[in-house]
N, C-alpha and C positions, 0 to 999 in steps of 0.2 A: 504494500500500500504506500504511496507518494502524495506529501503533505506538500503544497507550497504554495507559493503566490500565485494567484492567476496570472498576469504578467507573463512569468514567465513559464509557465506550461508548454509552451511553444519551442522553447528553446529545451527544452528534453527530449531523449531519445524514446519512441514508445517501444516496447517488446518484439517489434517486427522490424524493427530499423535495419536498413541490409550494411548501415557501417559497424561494420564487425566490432566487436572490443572496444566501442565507442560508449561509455558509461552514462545510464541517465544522470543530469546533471551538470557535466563538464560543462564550462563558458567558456568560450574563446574572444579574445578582442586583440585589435589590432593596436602591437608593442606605440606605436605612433601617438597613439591616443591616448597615452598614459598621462598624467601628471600628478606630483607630488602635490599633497597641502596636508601640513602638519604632521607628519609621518602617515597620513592616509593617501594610497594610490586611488585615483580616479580614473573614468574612461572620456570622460566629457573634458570641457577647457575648464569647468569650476564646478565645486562641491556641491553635491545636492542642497538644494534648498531644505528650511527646519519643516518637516513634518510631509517632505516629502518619502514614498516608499523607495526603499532600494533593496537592493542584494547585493549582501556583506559575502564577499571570498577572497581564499587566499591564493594568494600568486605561489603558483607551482614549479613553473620553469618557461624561457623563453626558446625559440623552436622555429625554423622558417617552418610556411605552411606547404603541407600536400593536398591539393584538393582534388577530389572526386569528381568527377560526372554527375554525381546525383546532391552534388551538393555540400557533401562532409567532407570535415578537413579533419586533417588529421598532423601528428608532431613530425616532422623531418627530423627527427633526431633518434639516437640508438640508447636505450635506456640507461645501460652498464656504462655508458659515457658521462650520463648526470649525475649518478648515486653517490653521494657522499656522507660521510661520519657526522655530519650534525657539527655538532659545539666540539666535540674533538677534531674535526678537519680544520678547525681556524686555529688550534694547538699546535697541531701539527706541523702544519702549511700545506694551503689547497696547491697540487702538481708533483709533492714530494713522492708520492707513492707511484706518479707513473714516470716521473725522472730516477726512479731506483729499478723498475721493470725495464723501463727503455735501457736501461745501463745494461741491466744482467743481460738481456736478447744482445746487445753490442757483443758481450762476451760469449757468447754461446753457451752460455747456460742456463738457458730456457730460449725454447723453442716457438718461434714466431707462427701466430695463425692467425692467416688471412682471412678468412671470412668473418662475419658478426653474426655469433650465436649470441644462444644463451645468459653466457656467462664471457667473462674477460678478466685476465690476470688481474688488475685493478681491484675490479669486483670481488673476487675470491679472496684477495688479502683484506681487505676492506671489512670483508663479511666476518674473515677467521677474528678481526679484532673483535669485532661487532658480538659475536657471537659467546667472546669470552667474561661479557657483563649479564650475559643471560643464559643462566644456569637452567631455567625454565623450560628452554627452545632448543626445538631440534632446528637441525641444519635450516632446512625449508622454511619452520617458521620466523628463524630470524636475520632471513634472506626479506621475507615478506616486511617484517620491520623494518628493515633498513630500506628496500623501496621504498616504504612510505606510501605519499601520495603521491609517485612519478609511477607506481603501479596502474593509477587509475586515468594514466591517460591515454588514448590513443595514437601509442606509435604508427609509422608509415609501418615500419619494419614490428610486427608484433612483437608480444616481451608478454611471458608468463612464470611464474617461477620452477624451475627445474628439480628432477626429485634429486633427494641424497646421495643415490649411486652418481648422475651428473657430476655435484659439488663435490664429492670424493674424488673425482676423475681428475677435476682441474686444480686440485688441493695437489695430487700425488706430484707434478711437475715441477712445483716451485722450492726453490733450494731453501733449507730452513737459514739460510744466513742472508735470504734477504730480508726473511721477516726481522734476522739480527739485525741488520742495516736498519730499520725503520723504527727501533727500539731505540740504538743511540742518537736518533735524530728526537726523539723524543725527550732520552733521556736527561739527567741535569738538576739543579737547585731551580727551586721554585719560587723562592722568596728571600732578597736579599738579604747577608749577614749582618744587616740592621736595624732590620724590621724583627716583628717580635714572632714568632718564638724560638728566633735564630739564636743560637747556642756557638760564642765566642771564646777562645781562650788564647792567651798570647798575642790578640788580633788578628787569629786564623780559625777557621769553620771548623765546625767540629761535625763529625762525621761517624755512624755506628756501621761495622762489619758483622754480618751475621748468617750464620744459613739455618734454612729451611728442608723437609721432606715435605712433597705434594704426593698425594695419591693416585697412582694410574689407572686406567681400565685394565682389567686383569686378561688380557692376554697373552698366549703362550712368547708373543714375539717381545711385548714390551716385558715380561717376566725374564726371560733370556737376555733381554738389554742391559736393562737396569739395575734388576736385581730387587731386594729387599731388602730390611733393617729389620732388626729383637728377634729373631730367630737365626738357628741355624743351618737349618735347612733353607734353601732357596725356591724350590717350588717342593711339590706333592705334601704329605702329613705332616702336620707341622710349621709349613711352610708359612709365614705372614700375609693375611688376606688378598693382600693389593702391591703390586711393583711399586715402586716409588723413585723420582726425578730428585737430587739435590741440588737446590740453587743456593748461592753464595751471594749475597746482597750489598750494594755501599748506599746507604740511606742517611738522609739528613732529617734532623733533629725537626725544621722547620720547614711546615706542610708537606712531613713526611715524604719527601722526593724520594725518587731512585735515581742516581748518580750512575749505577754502572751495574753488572749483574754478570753471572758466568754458570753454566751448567755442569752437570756430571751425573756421573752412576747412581744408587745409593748409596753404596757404600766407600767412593768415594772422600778421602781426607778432607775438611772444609780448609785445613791451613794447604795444601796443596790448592786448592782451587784459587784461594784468595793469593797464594803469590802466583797463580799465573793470570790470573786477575793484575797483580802489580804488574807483572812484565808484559801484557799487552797493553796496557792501558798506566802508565806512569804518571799523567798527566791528571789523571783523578784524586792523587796522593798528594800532590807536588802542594804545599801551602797550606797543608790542610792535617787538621789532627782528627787521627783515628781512633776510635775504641770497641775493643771489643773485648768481648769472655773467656772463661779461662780456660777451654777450648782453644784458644789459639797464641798464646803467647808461644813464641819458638823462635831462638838465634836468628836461623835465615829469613824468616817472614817479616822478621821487625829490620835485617838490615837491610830487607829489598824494600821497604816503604822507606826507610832513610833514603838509601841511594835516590828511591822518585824523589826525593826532596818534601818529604811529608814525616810526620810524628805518630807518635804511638801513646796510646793509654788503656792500661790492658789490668785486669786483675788477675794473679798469677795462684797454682795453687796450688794445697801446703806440699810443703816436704822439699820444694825449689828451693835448693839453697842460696839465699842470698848475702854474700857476704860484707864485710864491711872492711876499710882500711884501718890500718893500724893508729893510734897516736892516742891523746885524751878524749878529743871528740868523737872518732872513731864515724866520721865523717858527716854527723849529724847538723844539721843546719837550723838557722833561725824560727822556722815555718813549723817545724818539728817533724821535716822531711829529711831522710838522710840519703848519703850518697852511696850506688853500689854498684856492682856489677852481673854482667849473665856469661856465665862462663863459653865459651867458642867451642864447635863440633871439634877442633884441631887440640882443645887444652892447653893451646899456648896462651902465658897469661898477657901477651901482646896482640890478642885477637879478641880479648874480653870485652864485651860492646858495653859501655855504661850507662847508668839509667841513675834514675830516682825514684824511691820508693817510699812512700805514706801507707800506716796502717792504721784502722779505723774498727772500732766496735760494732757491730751488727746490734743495732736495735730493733725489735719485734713485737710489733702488740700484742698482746695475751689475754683475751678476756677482756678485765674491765680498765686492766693497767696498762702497763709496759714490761713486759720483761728480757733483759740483757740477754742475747745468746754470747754463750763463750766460744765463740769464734772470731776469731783475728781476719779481717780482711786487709787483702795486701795487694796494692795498686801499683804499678809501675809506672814512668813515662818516660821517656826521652826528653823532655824537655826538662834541661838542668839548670836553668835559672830557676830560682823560687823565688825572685821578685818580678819576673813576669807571667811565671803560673804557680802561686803558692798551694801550700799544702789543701786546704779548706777547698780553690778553685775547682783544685784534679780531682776530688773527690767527686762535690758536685756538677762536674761536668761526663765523669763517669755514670754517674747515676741517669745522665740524659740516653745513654744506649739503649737501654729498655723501650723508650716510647718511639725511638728513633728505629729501630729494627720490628722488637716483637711486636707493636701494636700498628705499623704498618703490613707484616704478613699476616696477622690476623683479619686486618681488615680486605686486603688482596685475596683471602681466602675465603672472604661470603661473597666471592663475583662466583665461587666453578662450585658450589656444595650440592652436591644431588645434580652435576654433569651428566647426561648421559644416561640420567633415570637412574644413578645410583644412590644408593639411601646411607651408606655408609663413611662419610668424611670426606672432606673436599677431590673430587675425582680431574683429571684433565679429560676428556673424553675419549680422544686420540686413539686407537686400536694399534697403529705399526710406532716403532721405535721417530720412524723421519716425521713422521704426523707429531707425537708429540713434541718433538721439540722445536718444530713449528708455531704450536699452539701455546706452549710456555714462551715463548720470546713474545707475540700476540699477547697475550695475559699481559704481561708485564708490562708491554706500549700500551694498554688500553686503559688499566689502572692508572699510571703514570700520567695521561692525560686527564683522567677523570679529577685529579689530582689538581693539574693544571689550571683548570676549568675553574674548581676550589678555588685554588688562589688569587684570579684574577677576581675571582670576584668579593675577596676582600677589600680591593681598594675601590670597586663602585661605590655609586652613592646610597646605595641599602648598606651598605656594612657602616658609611661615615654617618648615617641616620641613626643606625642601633646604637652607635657610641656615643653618642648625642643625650641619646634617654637612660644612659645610663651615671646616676651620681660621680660617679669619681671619671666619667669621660675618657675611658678603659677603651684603647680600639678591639675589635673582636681578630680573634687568631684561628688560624686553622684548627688547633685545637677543638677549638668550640664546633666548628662546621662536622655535620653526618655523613659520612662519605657513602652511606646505604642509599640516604638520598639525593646525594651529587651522582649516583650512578643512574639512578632512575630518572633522572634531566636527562643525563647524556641519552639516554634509551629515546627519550620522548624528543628527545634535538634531533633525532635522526628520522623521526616520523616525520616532520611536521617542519622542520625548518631548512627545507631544499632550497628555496630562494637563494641561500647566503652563498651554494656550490654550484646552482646551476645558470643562475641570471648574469645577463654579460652587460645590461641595461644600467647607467648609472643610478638614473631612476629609480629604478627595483632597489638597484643595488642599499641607494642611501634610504625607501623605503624600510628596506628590511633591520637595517643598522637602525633609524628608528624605533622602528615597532618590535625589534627584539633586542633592544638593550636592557630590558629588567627583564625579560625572557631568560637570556644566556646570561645573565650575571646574576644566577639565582644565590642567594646568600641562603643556604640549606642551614641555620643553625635553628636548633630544637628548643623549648621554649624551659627543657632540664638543664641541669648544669652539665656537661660531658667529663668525662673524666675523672669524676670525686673519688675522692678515697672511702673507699669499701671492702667488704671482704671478696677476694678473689681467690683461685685455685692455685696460681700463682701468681706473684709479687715480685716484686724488683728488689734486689739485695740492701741490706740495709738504708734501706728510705730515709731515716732520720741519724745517721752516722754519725758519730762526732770521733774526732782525734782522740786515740790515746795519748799523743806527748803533747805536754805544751805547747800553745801555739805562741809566738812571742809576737810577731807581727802579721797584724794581720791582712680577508672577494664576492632585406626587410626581412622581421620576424614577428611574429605575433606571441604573444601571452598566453598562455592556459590556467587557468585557474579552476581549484577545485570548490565544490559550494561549502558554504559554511553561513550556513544562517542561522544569526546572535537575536 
């Protein structure tokens, strides 16, 4: 049944119409006759008069016209050519993903086709991002999403959605390091080192190193890959439910970025990973101080982030013996830091790399109180001034690793949970070894942007409004923002806001930059406080630390629009 104006009844296709795939509804108008007033496009020279009827739609995409014999026009254009990521394609940048395709076909590796199907290498990596924010959707269905409304218009060239054997087909060609290539185009800090809740020390970023296990689909080939972890066995009785991917993370403190990222087996070393993390990628260490767990302190891994010209702050654990030099102070300094060293693979004591080391009482609530655990925590750093990173600093700037690592893969992990129809902990969907790690680099660009999105739209005028009504005039931090609901924008940016990927019209263009500037800079902050301190399963190492030693100091054709009547 079809409600609408009379007006325009005429201008609908009825059930007999012979333009095929021509949707009731569709307007078309000619791009010429467009004009801007106030961020509303119009088809006439001036805005309807008050209390005049019209029909409110929205601009879908521009298109030279094909026209029919019998009347109907239809889009000159190839659908898989318009589709874009929504509010993560302007993260990204609109052309990057087909200037990385164009590159691989230069090199031969991937294989050019000539005709216009379906689908199109663009499309498929587009889709695989697309796909990894809905945990919900099979292949088909969130092909259909990411059409959008460029589903519903009629192409010259038809366009319907292809089933999953298709999408597999053109998934199996593409090399998983291009999908790496589109990940470090993404990747990066999100919010400068002096906006808040950027985490400084010495005048350099601070930065947490951490890895993760993802859950695979259980088959025999990714089980042979991969492997497993907490058991012995690797497949049959015994064996751990599900394969599992290790990724190795460099994540910042503020708006939880991903800086850099590197994969492996499961069983895979994470300090192996993370130095050859350093040795590709040096330039992510260079100026920057690192932290991580005590999992990873080791000789080589901390001299190969010197060498990049980057620092170290690590909690190391018991039984490491650290020693001290000789004399009264026995190298103990002001801060109540003292000076040591870590002994060299070689044992020569002119290999011993030196550090500084601060130990700290683990404080733990209990019930109604607080009470002490008798445990020493012992923190390392490179950086051997204590008057540009004192004892108290390193402490608490160790303590930022936690939200910097864990509570960014937790939250990258309610994009894939029940992938694939599985019920049992975050799954990739992926069936072959080269599929997943396709889809894990995909994962990671997709959050990362979702991320993006977040941050920019700290500095709109929704975010400089909420800081306004708040007494103490506090700006709002990513912290606060829900990144459950920053995912579900991006989902709904890629329904609904094709204009900003498809229009080459300036018109449209500043249009849509109008009419979607508090669209796309949704400030998702929840009306709770985020982050409060509560009881959890696990908690971050002594939260409230204090010093055992004293401290002394201290982006002709015509318009399509689809209807939308408000």
């Amino acid at each position: 049944m079809q409600s609408c104006l009379p007006a325009v009844v005429g201008a609908m296709r009825p059930a007999e119409s012979p333009v095929a795939g021509t949707p009731a509804g569709t307007v078309v108008v000619r791009a010429c006759g467009l004009r801007v007033h106030g961020g509303t496009v119009t088809v006439a020279g001036s805005a309807p008069s008050a209390g005049e009827v019209a029909v409110f739609c929205r601009p879908v995409v521009t298109a030279p016209v094909v026209a029919r014999r019998d009347g109907g026009v239809l889009a000159g254009a190839w659908l898989p050519d318009l589709v874009r990521l929504g509010e993560l394609e302007r993260h990204l940048g609109d052309g990057v993903i087909e200037a990385i395709v164009d590159e691989t076909i230069a090199k031969g590796r991937l294989k050019p086709r000539q005709r216009r199907r379906l689908m199109s290498y663009p499309l498929v990596i587009r889709l695989m991002i697309a796909m990894t924010l809905m945990p919900d959707a099979s292949y088909c269905e969130a092909l259909r999403r990411l059409a959008g409304l460029l589903a519903d218009i009629p192409f010259a060239l038809e366009w319907h959605v292809p089933t999953g054997k298709v999408i597999t087909d053109w998934r199996l060609p593409v090399p998983a390091g291009v999908m790496e290539e589109i990940f470090w185009q993404a990747a990066g800090p999100l919010i400068a080192g002096d906006e808040p809740p950027a985490v400084l020390l010495a005048g350099m970023m601070v930065l947490a190193a951490d890895g993760m296990l993802v859950n695979l689909a259980d088959t025999p080939a990714n089980r042979a890959f991969f492997g497993c972890t907490g058991t012995a066995a690797e497949e049959g009785e015994g064996a751990a439910p599900f394969p599992q991917l290790k990724i190795v993370a460099l994540t910042g403190r503020a708006g939880r970025a991903t800086l850099g990222a590197i994969t492996g087996q499961a069983r895979a070393g994470e300090q192996t990973l993370l130095k050859r993390l350093v040795r590709r990628r040096p330039d992510l260490f260079a100026g920057r101080v690192t932290c991580f767990d005590r999992n990873f302190p080791g000789y080589d891994l901390i001299q190969a982030i010197l060498h990049a010209g980057g620092h170290v702050i690590a909690r190391v654990k018991e039984g490491i013996s650290l020693g001290s030099e000789g004399g009264p102070d026995r190298g103990w300094l002001p801060d109540g830091s003292r000076l040591t060293w870590l002994n060299a693979p070689s044992g020569r004591k002119e290999d011993r790399l030196p550090v500084r080391v601060t130990e700290h009482n683990a404080i733990m609530p209990s019930g109604g109180g607080e009470e002490e655990v008798s445990e020493t925590c012992t923190v390392i750093t490179t950086l051997l001034d204590h008057q540009a990173a004192p004892a108290d600093q390193v402490r608490d700037t160790y303590l930022t690793r936690w939200s910097a690592s864990e509570t960014t893969f937790g939250e990258d992990k309610t994009t894939i949970t029940g992938a694939g129809n599985r019920t049992s902990g975050p799954v990739l969907r992926s069936g072959s070894p080269r599929l997943v790690i396709q889809e894990a680099w995909a994962w990671l660009t997709a959050t990362q942007l979702a991320r993006a999105s977040a941050a920019d739209a700290l500095r709109s005028e929704h975010a400089a409004a909420r800081a306004l009504q708040r007494t103490d005039a506090a700006p709002v931090t990513a912290d606060e923002e829900s990144f459950t609901a920053s995912r579900h924008h991006m989902i709904r940016s890629m329904t609904s806001a094709q204009v900003t990927g498809t229009s080459s019209l300036d018109a449209l263009a500043a249009a849509a930059d109008a009419a979607a500037r508090a669209a796309l800079h949704t400030l998702n902050v929840p009306g709770r406080q985020r982050h409060s301190r509560r009881a959890q399963k696990a908690r971050p190492k002594f939260p409230h630390a204090t010093a055992t030693k004293t401290t002394v100091t201290g982006k002709p054709q015509v318009t399509v629009f689809a209807p939308g009547f408000y």
